[in-house]
C-alpha positions as MATLAB code, in Angstrom:
seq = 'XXXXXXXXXXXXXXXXXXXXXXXXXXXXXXXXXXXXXXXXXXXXXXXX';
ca = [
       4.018   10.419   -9.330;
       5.120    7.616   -7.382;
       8.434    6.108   -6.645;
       9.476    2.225   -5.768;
      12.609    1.908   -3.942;
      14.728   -0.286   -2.148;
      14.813   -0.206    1.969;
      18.563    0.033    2.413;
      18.556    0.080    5.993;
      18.942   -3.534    5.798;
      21.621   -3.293    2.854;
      25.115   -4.970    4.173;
      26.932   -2.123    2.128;
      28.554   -5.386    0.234;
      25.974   -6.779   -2.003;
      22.756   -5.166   -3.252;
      20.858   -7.312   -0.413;
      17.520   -5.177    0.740;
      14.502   -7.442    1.436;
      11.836   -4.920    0.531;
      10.604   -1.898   -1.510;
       9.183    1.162   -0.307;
       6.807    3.257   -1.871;
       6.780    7.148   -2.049;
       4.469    9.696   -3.915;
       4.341   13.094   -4.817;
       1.976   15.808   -6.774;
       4.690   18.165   -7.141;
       7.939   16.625   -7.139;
       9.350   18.451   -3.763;
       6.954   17.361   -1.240;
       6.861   13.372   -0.626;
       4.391   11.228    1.185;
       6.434    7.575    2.348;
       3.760    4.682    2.223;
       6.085    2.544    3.851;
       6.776   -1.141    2.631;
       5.062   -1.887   -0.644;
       6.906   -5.153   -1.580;
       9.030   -7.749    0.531;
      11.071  -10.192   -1.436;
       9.761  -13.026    0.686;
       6.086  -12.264   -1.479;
       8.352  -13.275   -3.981;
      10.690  -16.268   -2.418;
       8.615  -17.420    0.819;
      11.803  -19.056    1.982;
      13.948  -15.971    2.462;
];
C-alpha cells in the first residue's frame, strides 16, 4: 500500500501551509519505506 502525506515540517502550526507531499509504502502495514518528496505545490503553482 502506499500513503501520500503532507511534509509538516514546514507547517506554521497556524494554517494548513506544507509545500509538499511525501510518499510512504508498505507490504504489511507495520514496516514503512519513506520515498521522500513525491509532490511540491510549486508543480502545481510555479510562483509559490
Amino acid at each position: 500500500m502506499y500513503v501520500y502525506a503532507i511534509d509538516g515540517s514546514d507547517n506554521s502550526g497556524t494554517y494548513w501551509d506544507s509545500k509538499d507531499w511525501r510518499a510512504y509504502s508498505s507490504v504489511d502495514g507495520a514496516n514503512w519505506t519513506d520515498h521522500g518528496q513525491a509532490f511540491a505545490l510549486s508543480g502545481f503553482m510555479p510562483e509559490v
